[in-house]
C-alpha positions as CSV (number, residue, x, y, z in Angstrom):
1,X,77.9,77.6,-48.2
2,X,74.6,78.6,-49.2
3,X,71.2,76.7,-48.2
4,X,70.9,75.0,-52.0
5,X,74.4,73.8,-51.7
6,X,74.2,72.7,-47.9
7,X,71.1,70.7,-48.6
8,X,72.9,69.0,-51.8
9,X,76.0,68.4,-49.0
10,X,73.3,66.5,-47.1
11,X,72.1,64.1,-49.9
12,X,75.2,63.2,-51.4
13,X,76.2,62.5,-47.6
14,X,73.3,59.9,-47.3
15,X,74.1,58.1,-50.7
16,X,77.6,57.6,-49.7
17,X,76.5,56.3,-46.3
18,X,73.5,54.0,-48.3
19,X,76.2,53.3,-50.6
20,X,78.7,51.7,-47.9
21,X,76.7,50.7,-44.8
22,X,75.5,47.6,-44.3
23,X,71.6,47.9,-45.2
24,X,70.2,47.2,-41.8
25,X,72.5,49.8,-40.0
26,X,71.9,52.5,-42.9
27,X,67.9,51.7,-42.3
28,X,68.3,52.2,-38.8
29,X,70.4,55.0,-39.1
30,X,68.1,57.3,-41.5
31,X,64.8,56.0,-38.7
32,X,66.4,57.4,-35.9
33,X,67.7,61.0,-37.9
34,X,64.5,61.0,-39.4
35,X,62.8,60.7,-35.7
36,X,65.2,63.3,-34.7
37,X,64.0,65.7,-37.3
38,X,60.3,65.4,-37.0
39,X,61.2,65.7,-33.4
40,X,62.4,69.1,-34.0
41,X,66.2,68.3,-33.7
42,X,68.1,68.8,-30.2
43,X,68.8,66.2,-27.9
44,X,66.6,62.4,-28.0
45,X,66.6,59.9,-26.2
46,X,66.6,56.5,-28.7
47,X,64.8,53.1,-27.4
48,X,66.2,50.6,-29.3
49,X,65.1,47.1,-29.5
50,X,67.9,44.4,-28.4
51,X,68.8,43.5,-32.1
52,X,68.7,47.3,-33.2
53,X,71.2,47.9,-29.9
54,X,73.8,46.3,-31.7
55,X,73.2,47.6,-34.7
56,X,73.8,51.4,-33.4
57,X,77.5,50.6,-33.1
58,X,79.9,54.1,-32.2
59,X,80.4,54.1,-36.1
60,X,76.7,54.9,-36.6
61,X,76.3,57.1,-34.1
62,X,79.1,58.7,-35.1
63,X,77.2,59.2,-38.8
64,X,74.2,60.5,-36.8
65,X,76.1,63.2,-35.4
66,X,78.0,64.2,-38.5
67,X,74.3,64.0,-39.9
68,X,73.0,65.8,-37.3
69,X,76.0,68.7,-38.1
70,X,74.9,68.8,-41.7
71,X,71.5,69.7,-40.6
72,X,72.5,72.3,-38.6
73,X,74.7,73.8,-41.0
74,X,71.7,74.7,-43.2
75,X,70.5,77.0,-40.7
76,X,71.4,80.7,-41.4
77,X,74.6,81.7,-39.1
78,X,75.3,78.4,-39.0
79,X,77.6,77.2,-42.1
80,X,80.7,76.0,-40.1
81,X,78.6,73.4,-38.5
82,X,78.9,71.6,-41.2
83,X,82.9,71.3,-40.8
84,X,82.4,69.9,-37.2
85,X,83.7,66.8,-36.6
86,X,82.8,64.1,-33.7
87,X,84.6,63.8,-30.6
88,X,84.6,60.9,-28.4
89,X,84.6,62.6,-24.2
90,X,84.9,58.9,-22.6
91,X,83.1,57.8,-20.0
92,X,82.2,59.9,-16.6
93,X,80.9,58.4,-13.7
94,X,77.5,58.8,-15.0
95,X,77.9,58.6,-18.8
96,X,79.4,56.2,-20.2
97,X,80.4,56.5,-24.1
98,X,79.8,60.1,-24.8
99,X,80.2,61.3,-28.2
100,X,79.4,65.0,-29.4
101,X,79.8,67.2,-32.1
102,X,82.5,70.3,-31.6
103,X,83.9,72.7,-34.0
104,X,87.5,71.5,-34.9
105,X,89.4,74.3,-32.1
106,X,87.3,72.5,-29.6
107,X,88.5,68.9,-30.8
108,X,92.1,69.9,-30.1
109,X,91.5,71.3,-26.7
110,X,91.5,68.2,-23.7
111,X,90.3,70.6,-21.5
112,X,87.6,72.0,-23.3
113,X,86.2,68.1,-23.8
114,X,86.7,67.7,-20.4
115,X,84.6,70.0,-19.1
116,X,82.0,68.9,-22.0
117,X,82.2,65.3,-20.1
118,X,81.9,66.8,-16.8
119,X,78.8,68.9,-18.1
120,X,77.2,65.8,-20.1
121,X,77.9,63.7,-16.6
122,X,76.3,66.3,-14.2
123,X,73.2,66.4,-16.1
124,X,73.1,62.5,-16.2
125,X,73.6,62.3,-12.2
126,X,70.7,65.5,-11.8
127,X,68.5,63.2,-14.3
128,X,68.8,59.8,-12.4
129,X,68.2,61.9,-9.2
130,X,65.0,62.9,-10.5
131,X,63.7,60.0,-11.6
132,X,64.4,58.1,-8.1
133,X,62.2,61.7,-6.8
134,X,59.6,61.3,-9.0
135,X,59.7,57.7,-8.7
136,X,59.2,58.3,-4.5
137,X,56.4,60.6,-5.1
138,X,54.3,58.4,-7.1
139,X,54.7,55.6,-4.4
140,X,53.6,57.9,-1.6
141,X,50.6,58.8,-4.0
142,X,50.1,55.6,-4.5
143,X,50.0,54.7,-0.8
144,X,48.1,57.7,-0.1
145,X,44.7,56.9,-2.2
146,X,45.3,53.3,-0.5
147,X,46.9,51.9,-3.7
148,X,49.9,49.2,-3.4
149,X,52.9,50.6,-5.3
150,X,54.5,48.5,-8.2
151,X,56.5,45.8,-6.8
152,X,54.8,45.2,-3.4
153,X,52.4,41.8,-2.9
């Protein structure tokens, strides 16, 4: 598939999507791919409002990954990208809900997801791990230049 073709892939894509999602979700759905493209593409973290939260069921995420595939695909050396299809890896101790984007062989292969999961769940647990560091340091800063940290009277 050449780049011209790919990118025609792309917009046909998004009509059909326009064409059969509800408005809001399809609106919501096309902010956060386009914040993921001016964001340079690879992984985001999304902040949704509580409204918008329910609006990004599995089904739109799913969409956003399938979008996400297309993009990808227009890259040079990466064509098959766009025959990827969405995988749902379950819930880890850390991650709950993960969904990714696998060439087909890898959709077939249990194990394969499972050690996606495990991956996706490591990083999750080093993450939160971090944060409750980080979090420490800035209250021993904080105590340090004689400042109360948040949450202390």
């Amino acid at each position: 598939m050449d780049n011209e073709s790919g990118r025609a892939r792309l917009e046909v894509y998004v009509e059909a999507l326009r064409a059969r999602m509800p408005a809001n979700q399809f609106i919501l759905l096309m902010r956060a791919f386009n914040a993921w493209l001016t964001g340079g593409g690879g992984m985001m973290r999304l902040h949704l409002e509580s409204d918008e939260q329910e609006l990004f069921t599995p089904e739109v995420q799913a969409e956003m990954l399938t979008l996400m595939g297309l993009v990808g695909a227009l890259a040079p050396g990466h064509e098959d990208r766009a025959e990827h299809v969405v995988v749902d890896l379950g819930d880890g101790e850390h991650v709950k809900g993960a969904r990714s984007l696998v060439p087909r062989e890898v959709a077939e292969d249990p194990e394969r997801l499972a050690e996606m999961r495990r991956r996706l769940d490591e990083e999750e647990r080093h993450r939160r791990e971090q944060r409750v560091s980080d979090s420490l340091e800035v209250d021993a800063i904080a105590r340090a230049s004689g400042m109360r940290p948040e949450g202390e009277a």
